[in-house]
Backbone bond lengths (Angstrom), bond angles and torsions (degrees), N, CA, C in turn:
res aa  C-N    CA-C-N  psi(-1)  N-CA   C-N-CA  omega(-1)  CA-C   N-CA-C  phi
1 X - - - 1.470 - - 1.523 109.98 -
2 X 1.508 112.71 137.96 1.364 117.95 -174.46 1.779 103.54 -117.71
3 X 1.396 117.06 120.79 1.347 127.03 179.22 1.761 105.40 -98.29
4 X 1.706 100.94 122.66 1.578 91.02 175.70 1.497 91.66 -125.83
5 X 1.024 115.87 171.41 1.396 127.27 173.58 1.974 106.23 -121.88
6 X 1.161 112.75 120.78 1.590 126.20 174.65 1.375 119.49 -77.89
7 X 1.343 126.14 122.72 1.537 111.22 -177.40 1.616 109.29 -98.50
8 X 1.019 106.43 -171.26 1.422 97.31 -166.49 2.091 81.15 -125.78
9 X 1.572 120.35 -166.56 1.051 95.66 176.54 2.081 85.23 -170.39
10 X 1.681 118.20 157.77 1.085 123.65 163.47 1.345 120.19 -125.65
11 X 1.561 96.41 167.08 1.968 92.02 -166.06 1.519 93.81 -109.67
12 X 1.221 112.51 112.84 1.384 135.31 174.60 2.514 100.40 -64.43
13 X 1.336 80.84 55.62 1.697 86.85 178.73 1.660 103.69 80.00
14 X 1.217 100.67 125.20 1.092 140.78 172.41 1.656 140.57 -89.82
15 X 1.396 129.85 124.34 1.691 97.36 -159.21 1.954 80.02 -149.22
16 X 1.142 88.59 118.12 2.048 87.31 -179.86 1.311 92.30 -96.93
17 X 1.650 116.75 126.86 1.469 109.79 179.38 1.727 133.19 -89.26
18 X 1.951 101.28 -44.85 1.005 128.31 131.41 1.285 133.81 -174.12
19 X 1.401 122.85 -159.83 1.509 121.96 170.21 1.188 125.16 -97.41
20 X 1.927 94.22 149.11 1.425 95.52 -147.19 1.559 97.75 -127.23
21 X 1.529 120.57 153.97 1.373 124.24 -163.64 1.735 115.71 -33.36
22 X 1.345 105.18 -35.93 1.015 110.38 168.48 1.723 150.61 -83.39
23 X 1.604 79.22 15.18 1.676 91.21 -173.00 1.220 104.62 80.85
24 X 1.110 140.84 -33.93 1.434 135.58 155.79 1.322 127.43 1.31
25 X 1.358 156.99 169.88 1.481 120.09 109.60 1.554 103.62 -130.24
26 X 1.447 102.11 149.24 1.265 107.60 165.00 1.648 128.91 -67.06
27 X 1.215 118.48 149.49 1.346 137.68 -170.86 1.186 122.73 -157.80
28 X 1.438 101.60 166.02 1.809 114.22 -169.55 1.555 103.92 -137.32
29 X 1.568 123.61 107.99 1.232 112.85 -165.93 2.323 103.70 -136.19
30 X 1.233 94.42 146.40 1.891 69.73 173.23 1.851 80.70 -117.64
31 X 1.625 96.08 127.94 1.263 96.27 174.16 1.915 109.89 -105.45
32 X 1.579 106.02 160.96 1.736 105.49 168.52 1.370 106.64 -140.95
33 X 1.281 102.42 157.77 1.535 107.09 167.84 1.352 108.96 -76.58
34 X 1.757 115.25 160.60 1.225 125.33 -175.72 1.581 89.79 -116.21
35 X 1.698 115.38 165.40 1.396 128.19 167.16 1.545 103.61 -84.46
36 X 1.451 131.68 42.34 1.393 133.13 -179.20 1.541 105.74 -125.22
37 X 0.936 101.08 143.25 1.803 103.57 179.89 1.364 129.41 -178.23
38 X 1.221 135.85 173.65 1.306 152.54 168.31 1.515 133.80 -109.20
39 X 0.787 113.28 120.32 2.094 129.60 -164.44 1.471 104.25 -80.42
40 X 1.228 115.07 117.26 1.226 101.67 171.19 1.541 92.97 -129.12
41 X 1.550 106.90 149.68 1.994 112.55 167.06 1.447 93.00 -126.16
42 X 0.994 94.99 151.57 1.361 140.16 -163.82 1.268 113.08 -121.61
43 X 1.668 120.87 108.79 1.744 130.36 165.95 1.125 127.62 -115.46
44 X 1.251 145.43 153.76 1.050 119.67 165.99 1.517 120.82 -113.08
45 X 1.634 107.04 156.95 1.646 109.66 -159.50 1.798 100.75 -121.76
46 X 1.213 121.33 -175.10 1.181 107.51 -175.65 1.810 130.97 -96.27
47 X 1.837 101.00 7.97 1.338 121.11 173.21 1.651 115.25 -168.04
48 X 1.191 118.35 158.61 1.275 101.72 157.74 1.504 116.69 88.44
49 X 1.152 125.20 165.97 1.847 111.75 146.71 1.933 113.88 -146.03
50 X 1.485 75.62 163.78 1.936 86.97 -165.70 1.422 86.52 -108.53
51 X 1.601 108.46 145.10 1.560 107.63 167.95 1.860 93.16 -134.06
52 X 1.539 106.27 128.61 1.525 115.32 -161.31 1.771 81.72 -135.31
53 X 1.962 96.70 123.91 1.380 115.61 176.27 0.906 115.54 -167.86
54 X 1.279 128.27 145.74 1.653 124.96 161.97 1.182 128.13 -105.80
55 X 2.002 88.69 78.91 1.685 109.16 -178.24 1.615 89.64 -152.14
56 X 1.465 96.44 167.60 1.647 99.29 171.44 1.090 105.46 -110.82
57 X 1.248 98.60 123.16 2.073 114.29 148.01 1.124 110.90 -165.43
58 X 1.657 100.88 167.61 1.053 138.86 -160.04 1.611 104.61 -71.70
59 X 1.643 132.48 129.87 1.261 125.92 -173.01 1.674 107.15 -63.41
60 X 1.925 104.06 -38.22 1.923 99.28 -163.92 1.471 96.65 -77.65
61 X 1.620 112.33 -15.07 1.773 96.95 -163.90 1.679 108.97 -99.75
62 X 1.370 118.14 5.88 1.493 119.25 -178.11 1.184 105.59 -67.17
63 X 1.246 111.41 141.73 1.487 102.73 149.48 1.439 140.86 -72.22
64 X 1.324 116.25 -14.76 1.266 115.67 161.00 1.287 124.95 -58.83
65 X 1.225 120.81 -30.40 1.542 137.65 -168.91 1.678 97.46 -84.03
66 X 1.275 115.18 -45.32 0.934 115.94 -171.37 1.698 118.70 -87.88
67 X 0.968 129.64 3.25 1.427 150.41 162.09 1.786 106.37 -90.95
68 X 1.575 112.26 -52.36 1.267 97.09 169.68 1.480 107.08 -69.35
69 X 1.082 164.28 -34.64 1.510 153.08 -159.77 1.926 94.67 -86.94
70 X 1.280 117.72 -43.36 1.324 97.63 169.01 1.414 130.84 -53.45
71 X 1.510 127.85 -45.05 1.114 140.11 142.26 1.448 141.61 -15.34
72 X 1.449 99.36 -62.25 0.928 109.38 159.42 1.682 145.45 -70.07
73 X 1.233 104.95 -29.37 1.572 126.74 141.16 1.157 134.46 -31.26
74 X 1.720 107.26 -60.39 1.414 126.48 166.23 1.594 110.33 -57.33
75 X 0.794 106.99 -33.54 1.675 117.07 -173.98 1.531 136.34 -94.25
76 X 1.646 82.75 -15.51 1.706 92.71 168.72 1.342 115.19 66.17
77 X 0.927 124.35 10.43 1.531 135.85 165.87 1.230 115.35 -156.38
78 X 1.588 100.32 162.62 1.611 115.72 -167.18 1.382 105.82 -83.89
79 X 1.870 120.21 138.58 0.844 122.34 176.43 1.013 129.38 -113.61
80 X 1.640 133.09 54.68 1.642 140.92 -158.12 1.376 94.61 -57.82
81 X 1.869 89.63 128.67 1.864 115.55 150.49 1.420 107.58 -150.31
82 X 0.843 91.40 -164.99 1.764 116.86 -160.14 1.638 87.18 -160.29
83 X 1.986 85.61 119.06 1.450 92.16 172.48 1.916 108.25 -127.20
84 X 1.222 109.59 132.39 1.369 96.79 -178.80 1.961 98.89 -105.57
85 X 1.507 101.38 143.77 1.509 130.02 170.16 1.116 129.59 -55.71
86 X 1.260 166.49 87.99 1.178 144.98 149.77 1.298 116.96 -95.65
87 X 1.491 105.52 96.32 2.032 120.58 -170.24 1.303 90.62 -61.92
88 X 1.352 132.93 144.67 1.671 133.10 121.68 1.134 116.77 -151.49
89 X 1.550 113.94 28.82 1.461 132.55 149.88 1.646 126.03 -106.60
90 X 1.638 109.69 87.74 0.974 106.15 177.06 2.174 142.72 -1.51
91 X 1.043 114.88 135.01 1.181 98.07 178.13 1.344 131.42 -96.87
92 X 1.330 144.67 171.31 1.090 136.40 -162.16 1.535 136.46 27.30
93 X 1.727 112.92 21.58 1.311 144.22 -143.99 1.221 122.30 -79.10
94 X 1.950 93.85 -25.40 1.688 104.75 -150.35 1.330 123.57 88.24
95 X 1.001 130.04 14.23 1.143 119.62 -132.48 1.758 86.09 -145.13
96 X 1.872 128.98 -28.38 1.079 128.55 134.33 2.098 98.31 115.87
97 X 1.352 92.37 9.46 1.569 108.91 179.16 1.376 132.69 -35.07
98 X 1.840 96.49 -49.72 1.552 114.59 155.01 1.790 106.33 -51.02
99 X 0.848 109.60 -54.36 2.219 112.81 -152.80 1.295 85.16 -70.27
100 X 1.403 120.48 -27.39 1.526 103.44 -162.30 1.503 109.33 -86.39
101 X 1.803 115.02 -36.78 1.420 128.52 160.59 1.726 109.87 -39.14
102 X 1.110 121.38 -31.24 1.546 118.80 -144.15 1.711 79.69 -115.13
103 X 0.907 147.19 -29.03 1.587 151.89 163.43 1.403 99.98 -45.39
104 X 1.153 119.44 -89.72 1.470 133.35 -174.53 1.446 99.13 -41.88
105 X 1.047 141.77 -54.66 1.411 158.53 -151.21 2.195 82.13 -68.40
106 X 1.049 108.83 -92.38 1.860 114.22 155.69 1.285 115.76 -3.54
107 X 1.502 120.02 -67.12 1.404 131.91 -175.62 1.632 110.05 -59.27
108 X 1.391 102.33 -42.57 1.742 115.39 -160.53 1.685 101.57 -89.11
109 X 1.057 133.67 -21.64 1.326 139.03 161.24 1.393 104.09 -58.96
110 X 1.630 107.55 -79.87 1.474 103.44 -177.90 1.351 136.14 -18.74
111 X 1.506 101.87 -29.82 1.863 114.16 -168.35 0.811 103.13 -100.05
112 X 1.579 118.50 -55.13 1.485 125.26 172.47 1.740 127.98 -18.72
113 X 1.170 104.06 -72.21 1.368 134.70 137.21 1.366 156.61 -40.34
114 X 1.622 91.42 -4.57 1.618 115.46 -163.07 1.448 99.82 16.19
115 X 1.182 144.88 88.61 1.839 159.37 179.43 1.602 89.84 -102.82
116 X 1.136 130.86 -16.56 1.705 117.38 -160.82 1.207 139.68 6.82
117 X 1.515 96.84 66.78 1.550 119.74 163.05 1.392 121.90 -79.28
118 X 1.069 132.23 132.09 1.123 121.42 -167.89 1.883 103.74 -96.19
119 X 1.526 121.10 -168.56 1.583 115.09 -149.69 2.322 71.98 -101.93
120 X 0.906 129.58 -0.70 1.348 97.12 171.85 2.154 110.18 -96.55
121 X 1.374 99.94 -27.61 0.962 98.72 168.93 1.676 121.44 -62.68
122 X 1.265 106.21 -34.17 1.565 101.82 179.48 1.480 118.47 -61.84
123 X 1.731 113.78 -58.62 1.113 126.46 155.11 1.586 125.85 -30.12
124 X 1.759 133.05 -47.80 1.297 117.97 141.87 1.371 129.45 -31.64
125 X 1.604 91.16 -72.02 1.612 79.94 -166.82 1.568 135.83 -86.25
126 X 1.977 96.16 22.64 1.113 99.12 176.81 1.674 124.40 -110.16
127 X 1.153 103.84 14.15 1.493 129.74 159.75 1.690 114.32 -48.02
128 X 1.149 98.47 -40.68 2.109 91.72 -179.13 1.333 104.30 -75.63
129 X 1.742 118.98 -5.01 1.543 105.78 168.95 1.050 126.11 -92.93
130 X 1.351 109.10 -13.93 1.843 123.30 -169.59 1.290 104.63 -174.17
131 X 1.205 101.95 157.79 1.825 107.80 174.96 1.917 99.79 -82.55
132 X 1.056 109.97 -25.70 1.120 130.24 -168.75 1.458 124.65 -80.68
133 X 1.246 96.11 1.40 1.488 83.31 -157.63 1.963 98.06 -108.38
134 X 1.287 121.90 -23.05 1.494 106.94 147.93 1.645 133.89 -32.21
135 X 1.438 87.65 -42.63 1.723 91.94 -177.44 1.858 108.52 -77.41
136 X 1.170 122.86 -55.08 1.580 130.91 174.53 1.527 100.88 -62.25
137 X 1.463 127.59 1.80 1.578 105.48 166.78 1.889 105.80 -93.60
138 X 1.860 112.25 -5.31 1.459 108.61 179.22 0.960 96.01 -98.87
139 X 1.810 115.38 -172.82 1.543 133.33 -164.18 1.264 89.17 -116.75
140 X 1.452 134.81 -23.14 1.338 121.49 -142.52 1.836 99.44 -112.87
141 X 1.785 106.95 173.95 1.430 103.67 -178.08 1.769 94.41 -93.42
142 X 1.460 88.84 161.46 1.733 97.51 -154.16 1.688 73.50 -154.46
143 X 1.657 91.08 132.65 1.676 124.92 146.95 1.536 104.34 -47.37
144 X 1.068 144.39 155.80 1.306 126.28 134.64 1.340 111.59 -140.13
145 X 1.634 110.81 148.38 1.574 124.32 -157.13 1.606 91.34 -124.69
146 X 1.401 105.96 163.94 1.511 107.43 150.45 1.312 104.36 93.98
147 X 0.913 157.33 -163.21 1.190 143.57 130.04 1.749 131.37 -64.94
148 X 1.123 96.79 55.82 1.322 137.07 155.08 1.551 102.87 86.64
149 X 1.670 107.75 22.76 2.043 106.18 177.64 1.168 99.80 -104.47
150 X 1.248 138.68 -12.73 1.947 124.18 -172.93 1.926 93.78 -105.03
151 X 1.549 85.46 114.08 1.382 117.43 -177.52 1.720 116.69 -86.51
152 X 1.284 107.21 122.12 1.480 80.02 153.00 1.417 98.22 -154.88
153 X 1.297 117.84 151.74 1.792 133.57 -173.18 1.135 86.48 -70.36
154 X 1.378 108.17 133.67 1.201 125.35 157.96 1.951 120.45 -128.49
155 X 1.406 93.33 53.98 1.883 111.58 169.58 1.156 123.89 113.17
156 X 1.218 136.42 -152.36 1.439 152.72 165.28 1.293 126.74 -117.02
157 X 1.318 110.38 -12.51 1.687 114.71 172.73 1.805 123.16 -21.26
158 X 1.332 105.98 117.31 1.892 94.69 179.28 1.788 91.94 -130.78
159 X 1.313 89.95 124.70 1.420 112.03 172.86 1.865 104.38 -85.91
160 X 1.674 115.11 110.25 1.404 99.05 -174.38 2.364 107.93 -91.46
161 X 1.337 91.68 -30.87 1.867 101.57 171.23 1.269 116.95 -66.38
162 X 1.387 145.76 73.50 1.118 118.14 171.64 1.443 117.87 -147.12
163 X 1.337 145.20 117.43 1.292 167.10 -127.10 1.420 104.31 -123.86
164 X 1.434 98.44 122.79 1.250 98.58 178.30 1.370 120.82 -134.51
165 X 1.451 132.10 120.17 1.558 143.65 -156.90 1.266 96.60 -115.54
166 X 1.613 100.35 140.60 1.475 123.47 -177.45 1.577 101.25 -119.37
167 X 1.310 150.38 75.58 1.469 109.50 176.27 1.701 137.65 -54.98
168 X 1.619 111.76 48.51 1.644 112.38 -163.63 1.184 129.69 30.94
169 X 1.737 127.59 31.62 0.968 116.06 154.63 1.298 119.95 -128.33
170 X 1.533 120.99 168.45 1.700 118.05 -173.11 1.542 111.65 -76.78
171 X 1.203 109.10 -179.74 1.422 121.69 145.31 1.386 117.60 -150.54
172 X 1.474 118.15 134.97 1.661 102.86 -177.08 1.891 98.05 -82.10
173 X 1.557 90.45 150.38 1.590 101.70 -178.37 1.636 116.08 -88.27
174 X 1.275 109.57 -19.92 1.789 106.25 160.56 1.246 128.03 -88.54
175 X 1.943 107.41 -5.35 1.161 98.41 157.65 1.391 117.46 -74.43
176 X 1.372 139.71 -51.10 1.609 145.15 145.91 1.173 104.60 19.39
177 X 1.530 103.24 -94.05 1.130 146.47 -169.25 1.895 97.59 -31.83
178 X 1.393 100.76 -67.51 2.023 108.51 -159.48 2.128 87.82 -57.22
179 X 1.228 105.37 -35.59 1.170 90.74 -178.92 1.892 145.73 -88.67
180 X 1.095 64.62 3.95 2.110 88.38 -174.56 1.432 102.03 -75.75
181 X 1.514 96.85 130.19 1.735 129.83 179.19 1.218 93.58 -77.36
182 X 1.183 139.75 129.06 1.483 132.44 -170.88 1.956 94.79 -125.54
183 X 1.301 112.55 142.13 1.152 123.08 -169.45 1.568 103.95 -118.18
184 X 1.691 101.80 178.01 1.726 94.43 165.56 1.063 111.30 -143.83
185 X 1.769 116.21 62.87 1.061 142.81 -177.49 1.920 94.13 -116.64
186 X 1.243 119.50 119.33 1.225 123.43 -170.80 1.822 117.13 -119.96
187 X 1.188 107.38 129.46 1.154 111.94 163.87 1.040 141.18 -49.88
188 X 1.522 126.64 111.16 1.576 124.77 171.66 1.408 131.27 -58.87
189 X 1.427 124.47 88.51 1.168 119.12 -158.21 1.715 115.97 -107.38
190 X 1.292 91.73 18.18 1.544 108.78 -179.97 1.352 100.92 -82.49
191 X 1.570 107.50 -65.63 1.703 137.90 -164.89 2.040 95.87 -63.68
192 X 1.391 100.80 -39.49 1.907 83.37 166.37 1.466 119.53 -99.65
193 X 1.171 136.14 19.78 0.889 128.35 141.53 1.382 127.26 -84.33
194 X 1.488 121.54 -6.38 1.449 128.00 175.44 1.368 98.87 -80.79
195 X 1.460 116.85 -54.15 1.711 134.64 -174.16 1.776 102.76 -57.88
196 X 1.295 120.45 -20.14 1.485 117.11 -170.99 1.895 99.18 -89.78
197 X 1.510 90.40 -27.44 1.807 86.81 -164.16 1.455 110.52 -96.01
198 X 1.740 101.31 -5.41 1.753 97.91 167.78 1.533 100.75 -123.85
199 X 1.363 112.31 54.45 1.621 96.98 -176.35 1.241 130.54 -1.51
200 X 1.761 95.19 89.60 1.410 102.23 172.24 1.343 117.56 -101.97
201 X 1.653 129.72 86.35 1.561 122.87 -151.78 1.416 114.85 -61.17
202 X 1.698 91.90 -37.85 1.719 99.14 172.94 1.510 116.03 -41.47
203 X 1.299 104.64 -64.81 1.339 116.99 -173.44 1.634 135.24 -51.78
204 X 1.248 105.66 -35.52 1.140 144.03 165.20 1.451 110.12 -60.60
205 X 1.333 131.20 -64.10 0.977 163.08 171.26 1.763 109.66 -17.96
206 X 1.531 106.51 -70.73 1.369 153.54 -174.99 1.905 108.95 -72.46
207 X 1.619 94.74 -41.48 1.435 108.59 175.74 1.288 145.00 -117.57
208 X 1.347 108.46 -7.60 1.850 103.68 163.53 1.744 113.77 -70.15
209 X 1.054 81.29 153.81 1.977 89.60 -173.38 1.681 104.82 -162.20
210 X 1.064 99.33 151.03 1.663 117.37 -141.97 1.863 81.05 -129.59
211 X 1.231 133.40 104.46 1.506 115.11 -178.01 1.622 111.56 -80.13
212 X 1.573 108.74 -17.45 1.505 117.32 179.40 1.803 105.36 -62.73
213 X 1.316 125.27 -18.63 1.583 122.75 -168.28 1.162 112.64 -58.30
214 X 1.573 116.83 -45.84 1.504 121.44 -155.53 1.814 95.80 -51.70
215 X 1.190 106.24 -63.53 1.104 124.81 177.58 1.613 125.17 -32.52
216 X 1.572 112.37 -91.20 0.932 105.47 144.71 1.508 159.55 4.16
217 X 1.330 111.01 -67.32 1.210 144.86 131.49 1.940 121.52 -3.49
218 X 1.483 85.93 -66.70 1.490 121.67 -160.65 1.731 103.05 -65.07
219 X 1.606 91.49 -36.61 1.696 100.14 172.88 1.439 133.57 -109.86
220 X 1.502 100.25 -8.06 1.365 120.26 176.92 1.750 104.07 -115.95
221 X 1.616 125.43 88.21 1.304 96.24 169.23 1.658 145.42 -87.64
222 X 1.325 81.40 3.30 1.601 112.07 -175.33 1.678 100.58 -62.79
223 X 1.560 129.24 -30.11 1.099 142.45 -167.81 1.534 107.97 -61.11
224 X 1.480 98.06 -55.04 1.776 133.97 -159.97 1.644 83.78 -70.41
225 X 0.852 108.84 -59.44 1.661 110.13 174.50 1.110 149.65 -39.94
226 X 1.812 106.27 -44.16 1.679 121.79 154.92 0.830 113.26 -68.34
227 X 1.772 118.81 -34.36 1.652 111.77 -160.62 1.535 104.53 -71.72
228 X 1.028 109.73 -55.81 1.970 117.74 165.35 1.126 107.44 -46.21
229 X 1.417 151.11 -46.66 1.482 155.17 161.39 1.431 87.70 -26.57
230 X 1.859 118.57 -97.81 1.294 116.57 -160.11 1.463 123.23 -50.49
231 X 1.251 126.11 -31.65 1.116 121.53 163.44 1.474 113.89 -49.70
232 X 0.944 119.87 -64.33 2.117 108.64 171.45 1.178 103.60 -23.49
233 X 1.633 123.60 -49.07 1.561 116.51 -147.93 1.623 88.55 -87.33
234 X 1.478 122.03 22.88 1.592 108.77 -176.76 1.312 114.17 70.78
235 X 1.410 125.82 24.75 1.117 138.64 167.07 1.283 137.80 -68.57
236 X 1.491 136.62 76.68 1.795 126.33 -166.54 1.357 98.78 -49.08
237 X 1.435 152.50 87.88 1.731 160.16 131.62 1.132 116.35 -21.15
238 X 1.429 108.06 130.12 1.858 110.42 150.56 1.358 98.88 176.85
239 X 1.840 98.62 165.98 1.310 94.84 -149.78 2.087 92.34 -101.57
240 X 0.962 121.13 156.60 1.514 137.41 -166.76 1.850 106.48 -71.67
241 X 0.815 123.26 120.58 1.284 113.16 166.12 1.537 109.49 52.38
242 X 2.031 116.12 -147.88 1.003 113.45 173.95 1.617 110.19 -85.75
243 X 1.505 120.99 39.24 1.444 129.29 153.94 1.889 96.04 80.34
244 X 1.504 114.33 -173.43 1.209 133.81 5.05 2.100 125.09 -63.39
245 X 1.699 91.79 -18.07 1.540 108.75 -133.31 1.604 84.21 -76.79
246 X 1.331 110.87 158.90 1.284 122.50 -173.44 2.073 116.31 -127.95
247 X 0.796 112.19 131.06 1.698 100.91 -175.70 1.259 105.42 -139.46
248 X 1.336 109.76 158.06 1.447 135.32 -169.33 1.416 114.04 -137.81
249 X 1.376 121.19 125.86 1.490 133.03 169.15 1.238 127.22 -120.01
250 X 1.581 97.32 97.44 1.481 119.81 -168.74 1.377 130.92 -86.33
251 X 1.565 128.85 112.70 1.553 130.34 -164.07 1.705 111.39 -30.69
252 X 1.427 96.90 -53.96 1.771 101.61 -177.70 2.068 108.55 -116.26
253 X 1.566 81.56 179.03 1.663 88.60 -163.14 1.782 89.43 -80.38
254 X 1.741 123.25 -33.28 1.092 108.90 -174.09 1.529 126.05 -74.06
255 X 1.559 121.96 -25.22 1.520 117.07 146.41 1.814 125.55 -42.02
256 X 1.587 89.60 -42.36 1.697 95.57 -173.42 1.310 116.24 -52.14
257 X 1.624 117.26 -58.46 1.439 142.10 160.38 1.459 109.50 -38.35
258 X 1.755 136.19 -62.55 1.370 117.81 164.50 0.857 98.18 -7.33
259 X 1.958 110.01 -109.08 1.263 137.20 -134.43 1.918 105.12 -50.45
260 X 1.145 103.05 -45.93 1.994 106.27 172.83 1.110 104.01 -39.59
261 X 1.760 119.02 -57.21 1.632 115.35 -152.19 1.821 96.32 -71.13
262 X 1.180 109.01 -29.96 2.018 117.96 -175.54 1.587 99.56 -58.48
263 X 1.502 120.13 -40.24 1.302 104.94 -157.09 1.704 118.92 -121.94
264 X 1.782 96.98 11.24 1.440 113.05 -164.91 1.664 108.82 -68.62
265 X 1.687 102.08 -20.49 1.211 105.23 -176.51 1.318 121.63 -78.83
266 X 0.967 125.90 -20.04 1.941 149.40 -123.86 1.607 80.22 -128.64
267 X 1.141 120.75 -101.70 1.844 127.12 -178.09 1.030 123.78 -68.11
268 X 1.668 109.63 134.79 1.630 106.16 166.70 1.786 123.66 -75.37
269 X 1.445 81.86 -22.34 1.607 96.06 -160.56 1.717 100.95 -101.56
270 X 1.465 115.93 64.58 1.123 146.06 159.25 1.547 117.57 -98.95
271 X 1.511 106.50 126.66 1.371 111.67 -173.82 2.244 102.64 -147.29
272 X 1.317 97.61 121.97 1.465 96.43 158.89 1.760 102.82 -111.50
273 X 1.542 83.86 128.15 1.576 109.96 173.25 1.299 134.53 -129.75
274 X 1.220 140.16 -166.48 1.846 124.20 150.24 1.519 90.99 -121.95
275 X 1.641 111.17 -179.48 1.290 129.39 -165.68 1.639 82.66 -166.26
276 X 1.451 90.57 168.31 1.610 120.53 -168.77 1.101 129.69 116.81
277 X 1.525 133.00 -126.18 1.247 145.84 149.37 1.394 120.05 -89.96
278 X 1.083 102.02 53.66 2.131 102.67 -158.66 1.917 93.17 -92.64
279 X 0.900 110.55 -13.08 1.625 102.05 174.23 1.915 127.81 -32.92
280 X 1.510 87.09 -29.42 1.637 86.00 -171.79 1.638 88.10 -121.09
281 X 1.275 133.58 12.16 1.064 139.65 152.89 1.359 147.08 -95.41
282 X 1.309 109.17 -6.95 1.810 135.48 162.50 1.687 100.52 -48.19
């Protein structure tokens, strides 16, 4: 049995640039891992695969399923497991729970199987599952270009205050997407990646931007609402991906705690964590 742990991850500002022949769209994002996640083990059985959780989805639309059938493809043979679930990364959140399930799922085959793929080969050929899913197969914070596969590290920064609210509900991300007013006002993603690696809160503060909000926003106002909430509590705000989930990275643990104790009652899907490069820092 192979135990992986899934991270979940936020987009330190967001910038959709545009659309691309392929339905695609281009973007400019600095993404990090969060200390939030989901356990999955990994066995192997003698065909087939079982996916055992207490969450709903769909067997053809998981990503686990769908990472093992990529896999298995590549490999020309069948790769029976049995994977058991442990959700505690919201779904459809933003927050990237699926990519990160279906990562590990990639990783845990490979070994399983000794297949010896190495982490650039996975990352290729795991692009027809997600744009995303190059970036959730590293540990580290990464620029990301392209439609979200041209990587590049951008530091060590570890945010240890930071709170993260789900209000339990989804949002689909191509709905977002078909609807976003796209501008050509562009994000400086040089100047926050300097501000991320010398915590500059001010700076930061004034300048992360999420281009999916306006939108968003527009139909969700409950969103517009927390995010301005945590900011009172001295909160740097923004909303994750194509949302719902919202997070805040707070200078001290006693701001952090406010805003928790304000909203511990209200959401289940409340989490204080750190994000960054905290891997060799846990």
């Amino acid at each position: 049995m192979i135990v992986k742990k899934a991270y979940g991850k936020i987009n330190l500002s967001l910038d959709v640039i545009n659309k691309r022949s392929d339905n695609y769209h281009n973007i400019g994002s600095i993404m990090a891992k969060i200390n939030l996640y989901d356990v999955l083990s990994f066995e192997k059985k003698d065909k087939g695969i079982e996916i055992i959780g207490d969450f709903d989805f769909n067997m053809e639309d998981n990503l686990i399923y769908k990472a093992y059938k990529l896999l298995m493809d590549k490999a020309g043979k069948d790769l029976g497991i049995r994977v058991e679930v442990e959700k505690n990364i919201p779904q459809a959140a933003g927050l990237a729970g699926g990519t990160a399930d279906g990562c590990a799922t990639l990783l845990a085959l490979n070994e399983l199987y000794s297949l010896n793929y190495s982490l650039l080969d996975l990352m290729k050929i795991s692009t027809s599952l997600g744009a995303d899913f190059p970036y959730m197969l590293n540990n580290k914070n990464m620029y990301a270009q392209g439609i979200g596969d041209v990587l590049e590290p951008c530091g060590d920064f570890f945010y240890t205050n930071i709170l993260i609210l789900n209000p339990s509900y989804g949002i689909s991300t191509p709905y977002v997407y078909n609807n976003l007013k796209l501008d050509n006002k562009r994000i400086d993603f040089h100047k926050l990646i300097d501000a991320l690696n010398n915590y500059d809160y001010d700076y930061l503060k004034a300048n992360l931007e999420n281009k999916m909000e306006s939108f968003v926003f527009s139909e969700y106002k409950d969103l517009m609402e927390i995010k301005n909430k945590l900011r009172e509590f001295k909160g740097i705000s923004l909303m994750s991906g194509s949302g719902p989930t919202i997070f805040s990275i707070f200078q001290n643990k006693d701001d952090l705690n406010r805003a928790y104790d304000f909203y511990k009652g209200t959401y289940k899907n409340l989490y204080k964590t750190c994000g960054g490069d905290f891997f060799g820092n846990l």
